[in-house]
C-alpha positions, 0 to 999 in steps of 0.5 A: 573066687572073690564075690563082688556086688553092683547096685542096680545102675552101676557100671560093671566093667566100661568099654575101651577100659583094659580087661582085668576080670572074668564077672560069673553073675550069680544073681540080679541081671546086667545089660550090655550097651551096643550102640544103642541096643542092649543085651540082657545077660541073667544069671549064669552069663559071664561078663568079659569072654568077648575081651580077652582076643583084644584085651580090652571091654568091648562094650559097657556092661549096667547092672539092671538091678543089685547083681552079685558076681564071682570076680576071676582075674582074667587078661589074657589066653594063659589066665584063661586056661589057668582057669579051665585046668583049676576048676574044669567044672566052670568050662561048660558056664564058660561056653554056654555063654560065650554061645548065648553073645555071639547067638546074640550078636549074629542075630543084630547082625542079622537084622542089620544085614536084613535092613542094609540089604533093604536100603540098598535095593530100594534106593538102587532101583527109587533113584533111577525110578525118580529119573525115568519119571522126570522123563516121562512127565517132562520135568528135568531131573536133579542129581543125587549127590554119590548115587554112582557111588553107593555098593551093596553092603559087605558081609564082612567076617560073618559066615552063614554057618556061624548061626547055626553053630553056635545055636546048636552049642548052645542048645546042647544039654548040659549034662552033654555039654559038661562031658564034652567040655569038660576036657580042657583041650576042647574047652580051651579050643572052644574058648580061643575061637569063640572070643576071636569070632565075638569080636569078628561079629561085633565088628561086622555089626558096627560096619553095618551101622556105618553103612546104613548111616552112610547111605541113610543120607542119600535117603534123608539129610539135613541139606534136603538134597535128597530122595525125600526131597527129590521125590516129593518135589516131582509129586507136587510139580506132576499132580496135573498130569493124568497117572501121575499122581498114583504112580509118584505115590506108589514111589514115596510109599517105598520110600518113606516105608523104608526110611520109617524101618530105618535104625539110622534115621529118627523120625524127627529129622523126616517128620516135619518134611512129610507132614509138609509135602502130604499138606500140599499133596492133599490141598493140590488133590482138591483143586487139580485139574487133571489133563490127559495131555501128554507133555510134548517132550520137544518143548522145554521141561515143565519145570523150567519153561516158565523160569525167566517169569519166575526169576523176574517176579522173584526180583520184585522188578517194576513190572514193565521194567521186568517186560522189557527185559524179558523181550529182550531176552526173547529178541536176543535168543532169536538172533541168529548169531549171538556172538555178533560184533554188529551193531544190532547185536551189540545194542541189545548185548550192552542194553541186557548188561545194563537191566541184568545186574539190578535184576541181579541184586535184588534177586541176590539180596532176597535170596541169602534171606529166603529159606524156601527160594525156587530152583531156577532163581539158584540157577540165575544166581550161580549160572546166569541162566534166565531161560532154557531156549537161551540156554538151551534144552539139554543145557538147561536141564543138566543146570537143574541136575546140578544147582542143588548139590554143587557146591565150593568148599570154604574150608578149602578156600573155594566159593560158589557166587553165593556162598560168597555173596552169603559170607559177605552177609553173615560177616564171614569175609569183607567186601572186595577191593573195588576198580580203583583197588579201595576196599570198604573202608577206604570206598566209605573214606572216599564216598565221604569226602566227595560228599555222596554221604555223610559222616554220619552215614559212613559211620554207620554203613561201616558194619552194615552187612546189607550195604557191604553185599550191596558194595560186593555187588555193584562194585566189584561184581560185574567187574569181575564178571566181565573179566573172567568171561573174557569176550570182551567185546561180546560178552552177555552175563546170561548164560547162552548155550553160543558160548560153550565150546565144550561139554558142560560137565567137563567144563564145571570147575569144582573144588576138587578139580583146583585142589588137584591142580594146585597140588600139582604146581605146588609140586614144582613151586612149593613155595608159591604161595608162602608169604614172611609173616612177622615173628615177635617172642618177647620171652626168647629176647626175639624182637623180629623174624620172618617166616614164612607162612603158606596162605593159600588164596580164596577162589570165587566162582563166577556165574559164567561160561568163561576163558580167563580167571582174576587175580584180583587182590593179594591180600585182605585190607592190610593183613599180609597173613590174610589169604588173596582172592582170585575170580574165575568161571565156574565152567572153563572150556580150556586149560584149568591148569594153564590157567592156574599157573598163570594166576600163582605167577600173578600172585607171586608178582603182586605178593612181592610188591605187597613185601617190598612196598616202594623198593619192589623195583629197586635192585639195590634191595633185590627181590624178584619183581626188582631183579625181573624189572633190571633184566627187562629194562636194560637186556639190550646191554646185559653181556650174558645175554647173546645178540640172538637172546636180545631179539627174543626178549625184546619180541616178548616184550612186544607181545606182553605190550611192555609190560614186564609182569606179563612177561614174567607170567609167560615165563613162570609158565614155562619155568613150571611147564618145561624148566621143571623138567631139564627141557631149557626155554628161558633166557640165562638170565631169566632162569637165574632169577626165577631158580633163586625166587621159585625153587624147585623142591629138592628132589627136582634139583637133584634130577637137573643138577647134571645139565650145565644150563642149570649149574650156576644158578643152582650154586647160587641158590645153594650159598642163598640158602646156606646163609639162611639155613645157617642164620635159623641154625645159630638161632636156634642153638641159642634158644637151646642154649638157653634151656627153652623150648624152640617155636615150632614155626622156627624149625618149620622154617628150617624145613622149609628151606631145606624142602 
């Protein structure tokens, strides 16, 4: 066998590099890096056995000092038993250790075993703990996100027999061990097992690591949504109440003795925290006033009783401009019938709106800039919550539960109020068109011109981040707010437990919930929110071609308990590939799909104006809006519709108030709801357009190809769609024709049309 050596430092073999060698070290010492730990291998250890059942290092393997090694080519099974039958005298080497690195593995495995286990049952029992005593001291609990989730830990391909196993192979004595393994059919055996099993516990190991890092998070994280969080939170809140103290201690000292054994967590990322919460517990100690009082558990939670008095001192309000509001509010939850449309009602409504959104403002604006902001301002913030009586108890506390952990999810387009009164702030997104559709720089042009501002300060309001939240909030929000409440003639922007129709949890919109909904329409419209793009490539000789490009909107959350959502604006300033913005509740007690289909047929609307400009109700360059405005405008002379169809049309006409967007809503409805299915509800005519602007995918086709009610405005789709398949088909061949590559958005759009 050829002798190679390794300076201290040098890497012997790297994980993930192809096995190629079998490393007998003769002398000096190796380790081997496993996540973070590192096993000693001395003289007399092979390096590489692990790796031969995946053909691959398993592990880096670091000369610890100058390290000399017998090298024997080694990739597979086969050139293993080459060896065993050359030189049979290496086999026991060979066994003994392949036995010392498992021994070692299951002994991390072990210890991993041991601390998941740990970090299993103490947050099984902590969190439900956390709960029970939010109960008894009177404090509204909050969630911790993926609780129900968390599973005991798996034991994956280990066995408890392994352990003992190995060990008692490995303590053999040599002379017994030699004899037996001598025998190339055992050693061989032997040999084949023990790399399968290797590899088996190393992989146990790194599920494990996985594990504990997984449910690490729910002890400490970077979003302090956590056990640390929750717990030290109720310990500060709680040290006035008399048994309190010593009980939330003896809760946290679980805690943190858990978390301080934890692999996955570094004392860095908790230690600040709780040199923090034990400052503020050790201060609270030496002046708390301890009562023997018994929280009255009909009363509003602790932590919520005084919200309306922390909300309005944290907006900086003038103080009796802060008391007159809170008297309001107090006059307002009295009111036997909130809803009322009677005078006395509507004036403290309409007197409410008015003092609520400069409250809100400045509680906004204060708030993106506090690292450290109270709860219940959050819960005004994303809810409108001012009070739990308001409210009401139970409402108010499931409010609490939430607020911390819910969230939107802006990769996928969807925003809570503040995370979009925050990505306004940062410059993230641009402020909102206004009422009279003028976005921010329009609105500075116009503010100009009437001389409420100067040139000068135009010019710089212009990337002033504070002035565009203060636009965002003044001219848009409130707006939007009133609109997606849909109670126009009663509708308050506090959140009232009169508006609920359902339970509050079913009724939370959440980024899921729309994911899976819109999923769902795009399944019958998948070309709903596709958009031409312009495509310019010089190097092609291609001077102009659209494609189409799918650009999904934004969904804002409004701190409401609403019925309707806004399709607010299409696009963003003047870009057409820029997503459009819909405003809708964040708690919906109806239909979420109902109500994103009729959004996706508003925007279609909208987007084909945006497309068409002037010409989007001119037939002579059809579109949908064009061809839906002719059909709606002259039915009662159109032939193919009988006498009994105009009388219906002119009903919906009626119903929609003449506006021919409205009908065509109503109609995309139900072109997704029933026309999708072979189930006809639509007038020839109507069904003819939206089967040419709103497709079904191909497979919907087919399943409808057989009703008669559909043959003809299938036939016409299939020549529209001949002629553009055959359009990209002749450009493409050119381009190969040519020796270049094609663009990828050219054959997706073959695929699109095709789809």
């Amino acid at each position: 066998m050829p002798v190679m050596e390794f300076k201290q430092g040098t890497p012997i073999c790297v994980m993930g590099d192809p096995m190629q060698n079998l490393f007998i070290i003769t002398k000096g010492s190796a380790s081997a890096t496993f996540s973070g730990r590192t096993f000693r291998l001395e003289q007399g250890n092979v390096i590489g056995l692990g790796a031969i059942s995946t053909g691959s290092y398993n592990v880096t393997y670091t000369a610890t000092s100058d390290v000399t090694a017998y090298t024997y080519p080694c990739d597979s099974f086969e050139t293993l038993d080459m060896l065993l039958k050359e030189k049979p005298d290496v086999a026991y080497m060979l066994v003994n250790s392949l036995c010392r690195v498992i021994v070692d593995y299951l002994g991390y495995w072990m210890h991993l075993r041991k601390e998941a286990d740990s970090a299993f049952s103490v947050i099984s029992s902590a969190f439900p703990q956390y709960q029970q005593l939010c109960s008894k001291y009177a404090f509204a609990s909050k969630q911790l996100p993926g609780f129900t989730d968390i599973v005991a830990p798996e034991a994956g391909a280990v066995e408890r027999w392994m352990d003992d196993y190995y060990n008692q192979i490995k303590e053999l004595e040599p002379a017994i061990g030699k004899t037996i393994f001598k025998q190339f059919g055992i050693a061989s055996g032997f040999l084949r097992k023990g790399a399968v099993d290797v590899v088996a516990v190393f992989h146990a190991c790194e599920d494990l690591e996985d594990y504990l890092k997984h449910i690490a998070h729910f002890y400490v994280n970077a979003e302090e949504k956590d056990m640390l969080s929750l717990i030290s939170e109720l310990h500060i809140n709680s040290m006035n109440i008399k048994g309190a103290d010593a009980t939330v201690t003896a809760l946290m000292a679980r805690l943190t003795t858990t978390i301080s054994n934890m692999t996955a967590i570094s004392a860095s990322s908790y230690q600040g925290r709780l040199t923090e919460y034990t400052q503020k517990v050790t201060k609270l100690r030496s002046s708390a006033t301890v009562s023997d009082d018994v929280p009255d558990a009909g009363r509003p939670k602790q932590n919520l009783a005084d919200s309306m008095s922390v909300i309005l001192e944290y907006s900086g309000m003038a103080e009796e401009v802060a008391n007159v509001f809170a008297r309001k509010v107090q006059e307002f939850t009295a009111m036997h019938d909130r809803a009322s449309t009677e005078d006395d009602v509507y004036k403290i409504r309409r007197e409410l709106i008015k003092e609520f959104y400069p409250i809100y403002t400045n509680v906004m604006t204060k708030y993106i800039k506090d690292p450290t902001p109270p709860t219940v301002v959050k819960m005004f913030l994303e809810f409108g919550y001012i009070d739990p009586e308001l409210a009401g108890h139970a409402n108010a506390d499931y409010l609490y539960s939430i607020v911390d952990t819910m969230g939107g999810n802006t990769d996928q387009g969807v925003y809570t109020i503040l995370e979009w009164m925050t990505a306004i702030y940062k410059g993230t997104k641009e402020p909102s068109r206004d009422e009279s559709d003028l976005d921010w720089p329009s609105w500075l042009q116009d503010q100009k011109q009437t001389g409420e501002i100067t040139a000068e300060k135009a010019a710089a309001m212009l990337n002033d981040q504070a002035a565009k939240l203060k636009f965002e909030l003044e001219n848009v929000f409130p707006i939007a707010n009133r609109m997606t409440a849909g109670r126009a003639t009663t509708f308050c922007p506090l959140f009232s437990d009169h508006t609920l129709q359902r339970n509050l949890e079913e009724s939370l919109v959440t980024p899921a919930r729309i994911k899976e909904t819109f999923d769902e329409i795009l399944s019958v419209d998948p070309a709903a929110f596709h958009r031409p793009v312009i495509y310019e490539n010089e190097a092609l000789g291609i001077a102009k071609e659209n494609v189409n490009q799918q650009i999904m909107p934004n969904i804002i959350l409004m701190p409401n308990v609403g019925l309707r959502g806004a399709m607010w604006q299409d696009i963003e300033g003047r870009k057409r590939n820029t997503p459009g913005r819909v405003f809708m509740p964040i708690f919906l007690p109806i239909d979420l799909k109902n109500l994103l289909m009729r959004i996706t047929g508003e925007f279609r609307w909208e987007m084909c104006k945006r497309i068409m400009g002037m010409r989007w109700n001119d037939l002579s360059d059809p579109s949908l809006t064009a061809e839906y405005c002719d059909y709606l405008q002259f039915y009662r002379s159109n032939r193919d519709l009988s006498a009994e169809v105009k009388v219906e049309v002119k009903q919906e006409l009626v119903r929609a108030r003449n506006n021919y967007r409205t009908v065509f809503v109503n109609n995309y409805v139900e072109w997704l709801l029933y026309e999708s299915n072979g189930s006809p509800r639509l007038t020839k005519v109507a069904r003819r357009i939206l089967m040419i602007y709103c497709t079904f995918p191909a497979a919907t086709r087919e399943k409808i190809a057989n009703n008669p009610q559909y043959a003809d405005p299938l036939k016409q789709f299939e020549l529209r769609n001949k002629q553009k398949i055959q359009h990209w088909t002749r450009l493409i061949n050119k381009i190969e024709q040519g020796g270049k590559p094609v663009p990828k958005e050219f054959t997706d759009e073959i695929a699109f049309i095709k789809a």
